[in-house]
C-alpha positions in Angstrom: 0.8 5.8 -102.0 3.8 6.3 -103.9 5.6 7.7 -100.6 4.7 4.5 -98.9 6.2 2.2 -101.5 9.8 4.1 -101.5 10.0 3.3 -97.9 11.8 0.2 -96.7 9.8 -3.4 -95.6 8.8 -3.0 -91.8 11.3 -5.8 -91.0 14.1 -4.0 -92.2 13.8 -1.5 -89.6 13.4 -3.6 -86.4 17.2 -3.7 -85.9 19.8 -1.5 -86.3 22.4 -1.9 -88.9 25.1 -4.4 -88.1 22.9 -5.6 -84.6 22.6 -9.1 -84.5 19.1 -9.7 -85.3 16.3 -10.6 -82.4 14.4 -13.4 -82.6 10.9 -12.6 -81.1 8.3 -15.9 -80.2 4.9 -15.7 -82.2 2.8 -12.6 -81.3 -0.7 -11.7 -82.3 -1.8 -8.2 -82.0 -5.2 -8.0 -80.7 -6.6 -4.3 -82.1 -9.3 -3.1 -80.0 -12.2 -0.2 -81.2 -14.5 1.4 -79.2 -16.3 4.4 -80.6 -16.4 5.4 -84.0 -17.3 9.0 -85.7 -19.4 9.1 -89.1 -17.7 12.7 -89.3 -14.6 15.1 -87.8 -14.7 16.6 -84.4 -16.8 14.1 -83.3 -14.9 11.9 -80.5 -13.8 8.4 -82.0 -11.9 7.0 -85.0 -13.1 8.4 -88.4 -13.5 6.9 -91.2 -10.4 8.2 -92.5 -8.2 7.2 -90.1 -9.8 3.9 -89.6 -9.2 3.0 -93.7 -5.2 4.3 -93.4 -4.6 2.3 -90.7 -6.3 -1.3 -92.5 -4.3 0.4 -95.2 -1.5 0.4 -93.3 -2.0 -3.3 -92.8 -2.8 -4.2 -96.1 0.3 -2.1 -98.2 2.7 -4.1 -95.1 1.6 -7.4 -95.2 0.4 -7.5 -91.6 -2.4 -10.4 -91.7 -5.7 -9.5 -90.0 -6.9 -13.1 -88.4 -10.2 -14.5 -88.0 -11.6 -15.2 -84.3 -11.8 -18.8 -85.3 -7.8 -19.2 -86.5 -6.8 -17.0 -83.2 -8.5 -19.4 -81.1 -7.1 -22.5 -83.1 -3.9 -21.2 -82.4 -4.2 -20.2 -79.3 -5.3 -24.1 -78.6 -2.0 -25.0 -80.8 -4.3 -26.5 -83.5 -3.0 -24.3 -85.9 -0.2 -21.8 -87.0 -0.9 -18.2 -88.1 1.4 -15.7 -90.3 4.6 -13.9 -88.6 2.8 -10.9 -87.8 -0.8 -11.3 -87.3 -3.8 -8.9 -85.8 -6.8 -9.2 -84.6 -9.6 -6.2 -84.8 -12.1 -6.2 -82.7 -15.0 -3.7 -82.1 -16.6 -3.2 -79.2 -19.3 -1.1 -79.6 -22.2 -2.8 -82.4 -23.5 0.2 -82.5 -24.3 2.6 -85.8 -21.6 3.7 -86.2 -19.6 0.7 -86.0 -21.5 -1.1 -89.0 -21.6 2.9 -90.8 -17.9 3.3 -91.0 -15.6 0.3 -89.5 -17.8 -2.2 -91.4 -17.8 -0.5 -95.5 -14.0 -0.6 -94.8 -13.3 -3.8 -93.7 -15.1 -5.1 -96.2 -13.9 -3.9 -98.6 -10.1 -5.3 -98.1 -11.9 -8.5 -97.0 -10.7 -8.3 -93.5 -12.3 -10.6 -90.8 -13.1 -8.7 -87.4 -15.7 -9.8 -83.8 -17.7 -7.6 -82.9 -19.1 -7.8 -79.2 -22.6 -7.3 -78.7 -24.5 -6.8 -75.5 -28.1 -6.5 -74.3 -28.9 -3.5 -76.2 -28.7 -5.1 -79.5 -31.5 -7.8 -78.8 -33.4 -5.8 -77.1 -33.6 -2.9 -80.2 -32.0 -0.1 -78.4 -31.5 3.8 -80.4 -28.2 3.9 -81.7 -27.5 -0.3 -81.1 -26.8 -2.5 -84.3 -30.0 -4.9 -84.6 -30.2 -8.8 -85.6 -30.4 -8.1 -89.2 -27.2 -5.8 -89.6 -24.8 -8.3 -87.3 -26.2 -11.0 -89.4 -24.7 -9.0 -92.4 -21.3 -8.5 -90.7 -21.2 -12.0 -89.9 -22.0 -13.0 -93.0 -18.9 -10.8 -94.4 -16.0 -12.4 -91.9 -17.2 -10.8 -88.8 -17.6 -13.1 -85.5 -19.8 -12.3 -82.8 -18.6 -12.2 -79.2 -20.0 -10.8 -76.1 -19.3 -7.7 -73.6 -22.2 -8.9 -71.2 -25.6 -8.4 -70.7 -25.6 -4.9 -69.1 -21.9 -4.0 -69.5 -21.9 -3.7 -65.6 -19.5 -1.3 -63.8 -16.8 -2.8 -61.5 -18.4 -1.9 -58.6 -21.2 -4.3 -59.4 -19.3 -7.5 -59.8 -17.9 -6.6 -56.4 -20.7 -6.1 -55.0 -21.8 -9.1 -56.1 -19.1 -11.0 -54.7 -19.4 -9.5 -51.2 -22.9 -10.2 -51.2 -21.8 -14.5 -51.6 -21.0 -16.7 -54.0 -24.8 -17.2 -54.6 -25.4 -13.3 -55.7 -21.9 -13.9 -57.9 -23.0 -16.7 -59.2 -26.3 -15.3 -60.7 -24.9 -12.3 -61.7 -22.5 -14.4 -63.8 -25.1 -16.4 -65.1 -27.2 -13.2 -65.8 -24.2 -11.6 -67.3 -22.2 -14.1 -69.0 -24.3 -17.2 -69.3 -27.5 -15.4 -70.6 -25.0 -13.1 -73.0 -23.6 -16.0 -74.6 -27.1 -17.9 -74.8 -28.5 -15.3 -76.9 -25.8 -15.3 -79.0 -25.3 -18.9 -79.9 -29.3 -19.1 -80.4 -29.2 -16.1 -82.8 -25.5 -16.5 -84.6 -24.3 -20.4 -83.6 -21.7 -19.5 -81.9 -20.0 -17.4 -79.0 -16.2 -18.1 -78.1 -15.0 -14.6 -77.2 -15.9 -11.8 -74.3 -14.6 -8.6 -73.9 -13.9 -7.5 -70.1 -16.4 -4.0 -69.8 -14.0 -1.2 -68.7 -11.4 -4.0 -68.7 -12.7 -5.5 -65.5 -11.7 -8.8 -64.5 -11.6 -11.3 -61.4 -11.4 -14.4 -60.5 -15.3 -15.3 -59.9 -15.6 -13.7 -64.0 -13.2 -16.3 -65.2 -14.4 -19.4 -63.6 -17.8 -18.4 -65.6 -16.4 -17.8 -68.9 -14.7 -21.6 -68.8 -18.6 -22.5 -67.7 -20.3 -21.0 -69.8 -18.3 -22.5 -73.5 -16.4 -18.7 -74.0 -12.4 -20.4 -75.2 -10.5 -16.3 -75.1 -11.5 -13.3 -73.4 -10.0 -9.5 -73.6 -8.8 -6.9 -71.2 -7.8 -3.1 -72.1 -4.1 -4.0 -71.4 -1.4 -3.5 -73.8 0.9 -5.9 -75.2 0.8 -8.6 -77.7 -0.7 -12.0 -77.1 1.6 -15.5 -77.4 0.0 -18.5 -77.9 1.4 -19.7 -73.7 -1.0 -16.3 -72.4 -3.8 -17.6 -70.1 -6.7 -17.7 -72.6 -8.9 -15.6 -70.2 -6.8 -12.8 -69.4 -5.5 -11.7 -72.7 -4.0 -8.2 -73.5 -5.4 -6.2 -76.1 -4.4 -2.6 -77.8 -7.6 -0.1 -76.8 -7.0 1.9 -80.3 -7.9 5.8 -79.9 -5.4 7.2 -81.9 -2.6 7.0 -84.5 0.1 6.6 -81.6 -2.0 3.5 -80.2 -2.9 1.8 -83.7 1.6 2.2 -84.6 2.1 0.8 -81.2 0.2 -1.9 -81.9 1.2 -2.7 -84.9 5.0 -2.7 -84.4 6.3 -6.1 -84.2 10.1 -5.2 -83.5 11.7 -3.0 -80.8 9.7 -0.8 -79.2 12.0 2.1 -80.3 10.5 1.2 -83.8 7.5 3.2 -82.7 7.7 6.5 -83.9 9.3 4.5 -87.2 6.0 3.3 -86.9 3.9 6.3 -86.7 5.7 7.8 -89.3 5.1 4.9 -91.9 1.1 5.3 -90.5 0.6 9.2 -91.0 1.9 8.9 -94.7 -0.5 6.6 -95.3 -3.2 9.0 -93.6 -1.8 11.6 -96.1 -2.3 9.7 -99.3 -5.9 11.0 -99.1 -7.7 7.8 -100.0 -10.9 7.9 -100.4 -13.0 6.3 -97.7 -15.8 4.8 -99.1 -19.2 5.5 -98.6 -21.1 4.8 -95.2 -23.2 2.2 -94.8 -27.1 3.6 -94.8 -28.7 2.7 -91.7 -32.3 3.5 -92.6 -35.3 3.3 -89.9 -38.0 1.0 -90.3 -40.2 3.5 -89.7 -38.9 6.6 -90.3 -37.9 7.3 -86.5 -34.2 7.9 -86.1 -32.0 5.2 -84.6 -34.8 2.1 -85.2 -33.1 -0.4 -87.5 -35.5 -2.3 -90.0 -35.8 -6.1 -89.9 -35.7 -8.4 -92.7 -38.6 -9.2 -94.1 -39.2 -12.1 -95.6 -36.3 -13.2 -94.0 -37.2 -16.8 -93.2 -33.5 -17.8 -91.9 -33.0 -14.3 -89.3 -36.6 -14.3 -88.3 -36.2 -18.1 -87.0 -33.0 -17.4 -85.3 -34.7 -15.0 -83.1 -35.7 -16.9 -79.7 -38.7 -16.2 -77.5 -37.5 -14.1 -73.7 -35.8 -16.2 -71.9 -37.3 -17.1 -68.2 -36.7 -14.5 -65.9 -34.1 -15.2 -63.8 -34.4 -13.7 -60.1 -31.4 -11.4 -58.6 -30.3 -12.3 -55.1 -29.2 -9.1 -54.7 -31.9 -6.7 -56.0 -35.0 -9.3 -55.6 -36.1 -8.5 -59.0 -35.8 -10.4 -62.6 -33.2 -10.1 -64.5 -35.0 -9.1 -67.3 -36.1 -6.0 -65.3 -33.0 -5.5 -63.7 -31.0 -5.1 -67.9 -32.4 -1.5 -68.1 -30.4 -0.2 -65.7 -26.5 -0.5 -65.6 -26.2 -0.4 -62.3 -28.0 -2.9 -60.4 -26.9 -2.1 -57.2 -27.2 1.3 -55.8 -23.9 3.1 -56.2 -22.2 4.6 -52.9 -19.7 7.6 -52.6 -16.8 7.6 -54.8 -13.9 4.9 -52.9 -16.4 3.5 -50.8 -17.5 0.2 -51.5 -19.9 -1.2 -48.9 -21.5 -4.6 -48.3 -25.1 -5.1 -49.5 -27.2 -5.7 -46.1 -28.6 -9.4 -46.5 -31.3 -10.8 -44.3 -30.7 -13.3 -41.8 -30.8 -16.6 -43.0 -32.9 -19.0 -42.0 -31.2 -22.2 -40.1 -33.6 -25.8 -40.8 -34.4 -27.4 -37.8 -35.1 -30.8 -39.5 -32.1 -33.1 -38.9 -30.0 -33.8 -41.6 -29.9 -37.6 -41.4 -32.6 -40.2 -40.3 -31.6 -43.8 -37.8 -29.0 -45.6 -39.4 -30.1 -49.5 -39.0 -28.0 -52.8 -40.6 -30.3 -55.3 -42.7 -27.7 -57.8 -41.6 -24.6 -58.4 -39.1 -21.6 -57.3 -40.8 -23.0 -55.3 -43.6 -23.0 -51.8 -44.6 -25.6 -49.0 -43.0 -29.2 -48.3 -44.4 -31.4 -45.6 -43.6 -34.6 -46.7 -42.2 -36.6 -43.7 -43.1 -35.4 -40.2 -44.1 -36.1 -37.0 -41.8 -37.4 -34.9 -45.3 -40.1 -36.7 -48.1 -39.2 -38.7 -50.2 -39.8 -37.6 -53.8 -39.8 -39.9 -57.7 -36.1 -41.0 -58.0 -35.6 -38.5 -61.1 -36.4 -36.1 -59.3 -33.2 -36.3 -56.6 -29.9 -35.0 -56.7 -26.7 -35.9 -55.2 -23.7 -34.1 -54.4 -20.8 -36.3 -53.5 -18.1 -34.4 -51.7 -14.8 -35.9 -51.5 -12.4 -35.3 -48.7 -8.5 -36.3 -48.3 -6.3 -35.1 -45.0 -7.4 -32.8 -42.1 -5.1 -30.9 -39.9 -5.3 -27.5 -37.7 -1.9 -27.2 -37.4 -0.2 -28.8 -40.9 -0.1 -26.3 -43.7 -3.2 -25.8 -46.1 -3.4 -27.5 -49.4 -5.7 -28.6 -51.7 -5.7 -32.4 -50.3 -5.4 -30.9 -47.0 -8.1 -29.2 -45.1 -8.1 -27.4 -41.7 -10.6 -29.8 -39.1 -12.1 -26.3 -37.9 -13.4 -25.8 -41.5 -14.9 -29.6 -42.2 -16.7 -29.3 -38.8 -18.2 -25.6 -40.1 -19.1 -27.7 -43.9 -20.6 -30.1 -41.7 -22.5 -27.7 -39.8 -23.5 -26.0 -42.8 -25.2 -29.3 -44.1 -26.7 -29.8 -41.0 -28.1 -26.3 -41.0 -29.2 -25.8 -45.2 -31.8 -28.4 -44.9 -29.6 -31.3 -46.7 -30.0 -35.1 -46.5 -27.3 -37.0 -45.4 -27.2 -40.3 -47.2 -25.1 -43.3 -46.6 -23.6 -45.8 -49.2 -26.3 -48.1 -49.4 -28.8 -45.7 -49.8 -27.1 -44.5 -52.5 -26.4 -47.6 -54.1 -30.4 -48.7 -53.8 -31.1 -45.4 -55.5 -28.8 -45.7 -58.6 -30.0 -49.2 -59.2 -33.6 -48.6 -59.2 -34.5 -49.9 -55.6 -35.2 -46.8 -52.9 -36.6 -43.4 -53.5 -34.1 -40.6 -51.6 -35.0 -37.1 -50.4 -35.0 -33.9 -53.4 -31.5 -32.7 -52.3 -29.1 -35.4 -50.9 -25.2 -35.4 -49.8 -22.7 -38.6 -49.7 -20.0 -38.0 -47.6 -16.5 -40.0 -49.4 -13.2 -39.9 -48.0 -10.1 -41.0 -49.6 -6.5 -42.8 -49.5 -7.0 -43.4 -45.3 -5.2 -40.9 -43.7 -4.7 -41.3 -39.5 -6.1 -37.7 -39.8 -9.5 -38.7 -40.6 -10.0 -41.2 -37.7 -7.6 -38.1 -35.4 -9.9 -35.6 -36.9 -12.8 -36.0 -39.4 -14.4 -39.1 -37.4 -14.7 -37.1 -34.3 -16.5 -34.3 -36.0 -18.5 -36.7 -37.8 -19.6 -39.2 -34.9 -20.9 -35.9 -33.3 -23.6 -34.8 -36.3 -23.9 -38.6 -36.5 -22.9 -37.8 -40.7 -22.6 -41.7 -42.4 -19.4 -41.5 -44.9 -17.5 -44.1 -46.7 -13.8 -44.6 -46.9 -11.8 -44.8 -50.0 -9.2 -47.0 -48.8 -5.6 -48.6 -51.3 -4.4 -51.3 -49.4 -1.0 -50.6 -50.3 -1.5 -47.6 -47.4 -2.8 -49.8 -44.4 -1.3 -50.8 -41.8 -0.7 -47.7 -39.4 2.7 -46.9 -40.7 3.7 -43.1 -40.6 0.5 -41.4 -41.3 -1.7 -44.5 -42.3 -4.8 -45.9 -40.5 -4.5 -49.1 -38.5 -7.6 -51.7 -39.1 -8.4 -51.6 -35.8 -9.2 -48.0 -36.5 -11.6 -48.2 -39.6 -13.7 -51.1 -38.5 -14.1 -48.5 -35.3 -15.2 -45.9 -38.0 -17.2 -49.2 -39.5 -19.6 -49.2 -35.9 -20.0 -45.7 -36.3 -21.6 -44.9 -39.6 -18.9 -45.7 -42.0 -18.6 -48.2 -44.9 -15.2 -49.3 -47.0 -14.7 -49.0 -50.6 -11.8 -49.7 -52.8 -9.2 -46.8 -54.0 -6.8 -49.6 -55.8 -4.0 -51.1 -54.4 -1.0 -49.0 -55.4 -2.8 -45.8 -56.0 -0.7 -45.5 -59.7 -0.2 -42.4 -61.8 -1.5 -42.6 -65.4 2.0 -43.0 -66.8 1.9 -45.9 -64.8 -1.1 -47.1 -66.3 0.6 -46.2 -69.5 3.6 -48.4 -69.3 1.8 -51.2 -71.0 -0.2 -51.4 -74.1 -3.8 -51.9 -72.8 -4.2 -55.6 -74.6 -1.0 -56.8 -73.2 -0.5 -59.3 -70.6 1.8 -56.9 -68.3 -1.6 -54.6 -68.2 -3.8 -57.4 -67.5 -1.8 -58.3 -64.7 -2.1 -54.7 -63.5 -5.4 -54.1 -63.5 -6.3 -57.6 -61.6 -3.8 -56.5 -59.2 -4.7 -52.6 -58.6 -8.7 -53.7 -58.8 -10.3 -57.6 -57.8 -7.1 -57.8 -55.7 -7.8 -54.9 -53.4 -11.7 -55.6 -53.2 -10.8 -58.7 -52.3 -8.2 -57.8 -49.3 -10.6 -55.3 -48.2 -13.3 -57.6 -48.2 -11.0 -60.2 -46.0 -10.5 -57.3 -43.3 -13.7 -55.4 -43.4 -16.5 -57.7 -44.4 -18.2 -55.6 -47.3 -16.3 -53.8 -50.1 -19.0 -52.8 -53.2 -17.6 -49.6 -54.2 -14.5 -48.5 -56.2 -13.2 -44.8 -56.3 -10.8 -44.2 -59.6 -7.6 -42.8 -57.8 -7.1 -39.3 -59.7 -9.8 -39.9 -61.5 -8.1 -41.5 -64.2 -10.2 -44.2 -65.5 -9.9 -46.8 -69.1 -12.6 -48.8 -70.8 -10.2 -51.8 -69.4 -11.1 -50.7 -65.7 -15.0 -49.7 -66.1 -15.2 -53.2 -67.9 -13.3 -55.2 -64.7 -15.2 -53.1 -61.9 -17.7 -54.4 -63.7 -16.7 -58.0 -64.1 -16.4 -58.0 -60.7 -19.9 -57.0 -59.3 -18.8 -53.2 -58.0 -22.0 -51.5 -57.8 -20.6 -47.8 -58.2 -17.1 -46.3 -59.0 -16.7 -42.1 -58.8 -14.7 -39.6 -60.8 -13.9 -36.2 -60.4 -16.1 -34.5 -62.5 -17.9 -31.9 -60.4 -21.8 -32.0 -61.6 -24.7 -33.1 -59.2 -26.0 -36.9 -59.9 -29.3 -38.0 -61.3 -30.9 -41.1 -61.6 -29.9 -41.0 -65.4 -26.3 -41.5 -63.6 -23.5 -44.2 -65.3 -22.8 -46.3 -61.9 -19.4 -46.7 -62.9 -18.7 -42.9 -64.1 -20.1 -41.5 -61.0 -19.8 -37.6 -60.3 -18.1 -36.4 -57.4 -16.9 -32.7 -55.9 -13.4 -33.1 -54.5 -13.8 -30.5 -51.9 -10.0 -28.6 -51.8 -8.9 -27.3 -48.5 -7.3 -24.1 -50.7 -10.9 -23.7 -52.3 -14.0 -22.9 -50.9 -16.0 -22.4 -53.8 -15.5 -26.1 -54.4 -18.0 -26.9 -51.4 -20.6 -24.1 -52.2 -21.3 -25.4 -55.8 -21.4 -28.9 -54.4 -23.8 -27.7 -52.0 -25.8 -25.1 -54.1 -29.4 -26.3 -55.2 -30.5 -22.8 -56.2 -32.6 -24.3 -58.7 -34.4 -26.5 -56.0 -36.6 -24.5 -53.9 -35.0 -24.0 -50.1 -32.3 -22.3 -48.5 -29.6 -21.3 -51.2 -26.0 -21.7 -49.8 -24.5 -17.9 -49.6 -21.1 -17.2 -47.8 -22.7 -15.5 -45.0 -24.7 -18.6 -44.9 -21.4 -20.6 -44.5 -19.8 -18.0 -42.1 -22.9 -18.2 -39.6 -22.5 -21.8 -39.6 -18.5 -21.8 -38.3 -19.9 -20.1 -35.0 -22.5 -22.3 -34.5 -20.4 -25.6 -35.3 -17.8 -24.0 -32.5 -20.5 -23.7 -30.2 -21.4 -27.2 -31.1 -18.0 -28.9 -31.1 -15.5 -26.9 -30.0 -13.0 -29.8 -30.0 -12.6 -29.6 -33.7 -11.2 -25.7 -33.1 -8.4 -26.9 -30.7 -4.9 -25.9 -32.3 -6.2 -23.6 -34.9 -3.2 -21.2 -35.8 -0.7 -22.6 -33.8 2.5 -23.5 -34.6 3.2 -27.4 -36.7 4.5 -29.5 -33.9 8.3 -30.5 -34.1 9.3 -33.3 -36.4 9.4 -36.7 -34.7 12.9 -38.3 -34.5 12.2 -41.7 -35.7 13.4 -43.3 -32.6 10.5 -42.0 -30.6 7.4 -43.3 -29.6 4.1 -42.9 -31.8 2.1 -39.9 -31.2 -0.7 -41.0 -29.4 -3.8 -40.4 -30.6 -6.7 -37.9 -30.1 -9.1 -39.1 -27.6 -12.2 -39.8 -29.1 -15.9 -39.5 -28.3 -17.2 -42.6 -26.2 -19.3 -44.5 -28.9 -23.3 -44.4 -28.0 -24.6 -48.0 -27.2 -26.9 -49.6 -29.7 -27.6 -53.1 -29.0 -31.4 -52.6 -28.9 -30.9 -51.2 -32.5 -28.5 -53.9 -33.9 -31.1 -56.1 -33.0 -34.7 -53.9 -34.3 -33.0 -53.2 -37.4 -31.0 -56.4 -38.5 -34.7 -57.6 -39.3 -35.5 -54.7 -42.0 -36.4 -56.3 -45.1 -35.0 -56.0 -48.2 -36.4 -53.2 -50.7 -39.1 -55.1 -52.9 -40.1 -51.8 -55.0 -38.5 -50.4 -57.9 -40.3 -47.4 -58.9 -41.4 -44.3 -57.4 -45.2 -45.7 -57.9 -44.1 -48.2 -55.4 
């Protein structure tokens, strides 16, 4: 040790004498162990060479962090020391707790250690409950690695087999994992990437499932800007790894590094004695439990419910013994998993729409599925902006080829298609709906939808409502004329208020929410536009919040005003346990088509579950059905428009069906009387 303390401070050594020094952003050094080796020759980090190098980090003032001040930080709730690590093990296994955990200890040194489904289910060699309840007891938080540790190969399998087999893999995976871990420890806020596999489909679960960071097996230090989910981390194997690591200045420092890390190595410190892992019953590799333990034996849930594998057709449960649940093909070959046809319903997807009364908004008169107690329904309500098979892609902008397949796909999954009133009768406690429902919405008023989506839905005969600010009326450049929408209006359509000026939230934010210039504002952006929309279209009883943004000031107005419903943008299914005013709603992007398949997955309903072969069967079928809403796909965006010429005339449209006998049967229906299922 005395050779250690001769040498110069670690900062003195990042720049050259005379250099002009380098100012480097905050970094944390996330240190990552896998295996561990209770003696030499074995492959892993010894005990030895693990307590030089928290020596190392102990004699340099390098600050080992917990997981709980990493993830403050990371969230910019907190600061952390100038050079910072973070140690991490990966394997809870013996050998973890019988050398890493004496020496960490001993210095006092937080670490997470990622468990998987081995260490609840009492695994040879695999820490148990009562020895991670010991860690975490000493500074140690608990994170996950999964439930099987699957290969890469599996998760891509998963996702060719459909975003319903990706889904309940992540749910097996990641969901379950982190399940168990909060029921047994409290909490679960970091995963580990096994074999340093990530995608896409992976990180859209963690964010579900409550994990805040997540590791990969990439080197380089972590600033607190690095996407939370994808973070790097320093896979420690050897001396050359651990100095890399731990070298906060030039990169050339490293063999400085290395130097400072074997003289430590060669103070010969004792390591201190391994932890005894002694057997319960004096078979090797069985860990005892606590007895008597009141605390850890309460902490210790009952099997969950078996949850079912698309993919394999078997539980999950009996799917964790084997690390591979799909069989593996020929090294480089990955090959799709051979799914069964899927079945198509034949039931149509909406019943007769009928008016109680001339001018108001449509009603179904009975439903083509049962109807079941109103908790027991759900709702999806997509929302829908700007179509175009020729315009460029975005998220507000979707091509008309793939809203007629989504249609399709409704029309084939054995969905109810709802209109606004039916809706509306539901959520206050006056109509029983269908199990599994959908409400068509449709925002701003866009001459596409009338060009584009109207067509498409006029031909599945799909009720919607339009979302409508009246500051964007008029038929001006790319806005819908009222002649237009009250054509929509005889067709299935109803009207419902999207403001008047469709403002930002720093507009909202000008004005202190008490003041005058805000009061003025909100009676202008909310009665004022009902009211004009009532004037030109007869009913106007909804409100969608433009963005989403949305103030006590407004839900209290909207209500003021009699609105019977106003929508977010908070993806979730609606219940009969719904706020009218804080509706849920999928907005369905045209860049994203996972939006649309969780806004049309039931899985937990019994029927057809949405898959993406599902969805693809449905595009040929929709072109078979309506080919008009393929015209133009992949050609070229027509020219610009000099402004001198004249308006592009519209798209001819489907000759509307007559319905006088209906008007006059249905105008007749009664009012609903009952207000519970029993009725």
């Amino acid at each position: 040790m005395a050779a250690l303390a001769e040498m110069p401070a670690a900062a003195a050594v990042t720049q050259p004498a005379g250099a002009p020094q380098e100012i480097h952003p905050m970094q944390v050094a996330v240190l990552g162990y896998g295996a561990f080796a209770d003696t030499e020759g074995k492959p892993g980090i010894t005990s030895t060479t693990f307590l030089s190098q928290m020596t190392y980090l102990k004699e340099q003032g390098i600050t080992p962090v917990s997981l709980q001040q990493f993830v403050d930080w990371k969230a910019g709730k907190a600061s952390l020391p100038e050079r910072s690590v973070l140690i991490t093990l990966d394997e809870a296994d013996a050998a973890a707790y019988a050398v890493a955990y004496p020496v960490l200890r001993q210095f006092g040194f937080p670490c997470v250690v990622f468990v998987d489904g081995r260490n609840f289910r009492g695994e040879a060699s695999s820490l148990g409950l009562p020895q991670l309840y010991e860690m975490q007891q000493h500074g140690a938080a608990i994170g996950s690695r999964s439930l099987n540790r699957l290969l890469p190969c599996d998760w891509q399998y998963a996702e060719l087999a459909g975003p319903d087999a990706a889904q309940k893999t992540a749910e097996r995976e990641l969901g379950v994992s982190a399940q168990r871990i909060v029921s047994n420890f409290g909490v679960c806020q970091a995963f580990a990437y096994p074999r340093g596999y990530a995608d896409a489909n992976m990180v859209e679960y963690l964010a579900i499932y409550g994990y805040k960071v997540a590791f990969g097996m990439r080197e380089g230090k972590v600033q607190q800007d690095a996407a939370d989910f994808t973070l790097n981390r320093y896979m420690v194997t050897d001396m050359q790894a651990f100095a890399r690591a731990v070298n906060f200045g030039a990169a050339s420092d490293d063999e400085l590094v290395l130097q400072r890390v074997r003289s430590v190595a060669a103070g010969n410190n004792p390591a201190p004695e391994p932890a005894a892992v002694k057997p319960a019953d004096g078979t090797p590799g069985v860990f005892p439990t606590l007895v008597g333990n009141a605390a850890a034996e309460a902490a210790i849930q009952p099997p969950l419910p078996p949850v079912v594998d698309p993919v394999m057709g078997m539980a999950a449960d009996a799917a964790e013994s084997s690390s591979a649940p799909i069989p593996l093909p020929e090294v480089g070959e990955i090959k799709d998993p051979v799914l069964l046809p899927r079945p198509v319903s034949s039931v149509p997807a909406v019943g007769p729409l009928v008016r109680r009364s001339v001018g108001g908004d449509w009603v179904t008169r009975e439903f083509p599925r049962p109807v079941v107690p109103r908790e027991q329904t759900r709702i999806a309500v997509l929302g829908y902006h700007d179509f175009s098979n020729t315009r460029k892609v975005t998220d507000m902008c979707m091509r008309t080829a793939e809203f007629c397949q989504q249609m399709q796909y409704i029309k084939d999954s054995g969905l109810t298609v709802i209109t606004m009133q039916d809706f509306l009768e539901w959520l206050l406690g006056n109509r029983c709906l269908p199990e599994r429902c959908v409400l068509i919405t449709i925002d701003d008023g866009w001459k596409s939808v009338y060009t584009d989506a109207f067509p498409v839905l006029k031909e599945y005969g799909f009720p919607f409502t339009l979302y409508l600010y009246t500051g964007f009326l008029g038929g001006h450049g790319r806005s819908m004329t009222p002649e237009m929408i009250r054509e929509m209006q005889e067709c299935g359509a109803s009207v419902g208020s999207h403001s008047a000026s469709h403002l930002y939230p720093s507009q909202w934010k000008r004005y202190a929410a008490d003041s005058p210039e805000y009061a003025a504002q909100l009676q202008r952006e909310i009665p004022d536009s009902v009211a004009k929309l009532k004037e030109k279209f007869t009913n106007c009883s909804t409100y969608c919040y433009p963005g989403g943004y949305h103030t006590e000031q407004m839900v209290e107005c909207l209500r003021a005003n009699g609105i019977g419903a106003a929508f977010t943008v908070i993806e979730k299914k609606v219940t009969s346990l719904a706020d009218p005013l804080l509706v849920h709603r999928y907005m369905v992007m045209g860049n994203d088509p996972r939006v649309f398949r969780r806004a049309v997955n039931f899985d937990d309903v019994p029927g057809v579950k949405p898959t993406a072969q599902g969805i693809t069967e449905a595009r040929e079928r929709a072109k078979a059905f309506f080919p008009k809403a393929f015209e133009g796909l992949g050609s070229a965006p027509p020219p610009a428009t000099p402004r001198a010429a004249a308006p592009v005339p519209l798209a001819p449209m489907p000759s509307p069906p007559p319905a006088p006998e209906v008007k006059s049967a249905l105008e007749d229906i009664p009012e609903p009387s009952y207000t519970s299922p029993e009725n």
